[in-house]
C-alpha positions in Angstrom: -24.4 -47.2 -35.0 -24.5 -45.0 -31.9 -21.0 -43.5 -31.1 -20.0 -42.5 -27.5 -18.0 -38.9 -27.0 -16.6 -37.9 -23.6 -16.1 -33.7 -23.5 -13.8 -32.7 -20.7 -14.4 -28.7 -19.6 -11.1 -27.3 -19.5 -12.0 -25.9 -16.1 -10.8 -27.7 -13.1 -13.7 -30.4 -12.8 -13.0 -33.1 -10.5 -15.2 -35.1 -11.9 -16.3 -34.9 -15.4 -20.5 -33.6 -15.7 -23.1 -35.8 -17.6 -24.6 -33.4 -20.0 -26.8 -34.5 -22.7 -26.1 -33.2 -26.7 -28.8 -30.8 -27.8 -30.3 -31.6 -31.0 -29.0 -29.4 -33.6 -31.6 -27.4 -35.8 -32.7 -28.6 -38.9 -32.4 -24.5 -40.2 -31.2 -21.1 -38.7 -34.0 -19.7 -40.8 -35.9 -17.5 -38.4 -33.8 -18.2 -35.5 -31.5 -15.7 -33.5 -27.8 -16.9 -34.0 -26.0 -15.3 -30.6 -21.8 -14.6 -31.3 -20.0 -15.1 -28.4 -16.2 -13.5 -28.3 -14.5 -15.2 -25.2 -11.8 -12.0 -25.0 -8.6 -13.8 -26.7 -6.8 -12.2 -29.1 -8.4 -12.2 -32.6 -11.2 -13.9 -31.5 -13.4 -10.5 -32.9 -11.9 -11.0 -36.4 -13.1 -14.4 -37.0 -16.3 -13.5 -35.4 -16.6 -10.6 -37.8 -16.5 -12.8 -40.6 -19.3 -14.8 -39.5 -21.2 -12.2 -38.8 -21.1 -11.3 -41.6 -21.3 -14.5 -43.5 -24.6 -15.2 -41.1 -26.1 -11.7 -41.9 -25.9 -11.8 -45.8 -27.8 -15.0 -45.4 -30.7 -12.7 -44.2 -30.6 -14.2 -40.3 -30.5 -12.3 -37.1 -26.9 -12.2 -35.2 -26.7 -10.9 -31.7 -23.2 -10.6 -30.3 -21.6 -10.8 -27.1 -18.1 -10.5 -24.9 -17.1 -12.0 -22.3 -14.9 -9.8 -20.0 -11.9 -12.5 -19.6 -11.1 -15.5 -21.1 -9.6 -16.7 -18.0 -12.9 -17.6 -16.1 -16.4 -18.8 -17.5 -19.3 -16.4 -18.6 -21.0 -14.4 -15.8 -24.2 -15.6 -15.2 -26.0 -13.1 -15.9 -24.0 -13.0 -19.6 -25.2 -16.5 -19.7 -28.7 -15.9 -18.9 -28.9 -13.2 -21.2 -28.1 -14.9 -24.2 -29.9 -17.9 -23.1 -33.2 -15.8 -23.4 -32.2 -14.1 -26.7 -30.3 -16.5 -28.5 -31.8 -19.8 -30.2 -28.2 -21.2 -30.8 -24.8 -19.7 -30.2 -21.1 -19.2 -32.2 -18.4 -19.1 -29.5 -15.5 -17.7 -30.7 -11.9 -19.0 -29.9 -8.8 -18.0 -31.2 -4.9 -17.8 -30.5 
């Protein structure tokens, strides 16, 4: 059975946007895994320990910072790790 979820972006949206769920891989084996740390507090720690976690594994980790938490990713940030990153880890914390 099929199961309908809406997501709501925190952001101001007037009107939720229709985006369709990427299919997961199978394997991170021989992917790039890209960390993203969205500049709350503590949000580096528990990035750290995946990092780590990921890289013990054997699997390539890039990271990456946003420079506030209080807006969205610069383009350019997202564009970046769009081209270097098979699937990403953002980090949130509090």
């Amino acid at each position: 059975m099929s199961e309908t979820r809406v997501l709501l972006d925190p952001t101001s949206e007037q009107k939720p946007a229709q985006r369709e769920r990427v299919d997961r891989p199978d394997s991170l084996e021989g992917l790039t895994i890209g960390l993203l740390d969205i500049s709350k507090n503590r949000g580096d720690v528990f990035l750290d320990r995946v990092a780590s976690h990921l890289v013990d594994r054997g699997l390539t980790v890039k990271r990456y910072r946003k420079p506030t938490f209080t807006r969205p990713a610069p383009v350019a940030l997202q564009q970046q790790i769009s081209t270097e990153c098979d699937v990403v880890v953002e980090g949130l914390a509090d």
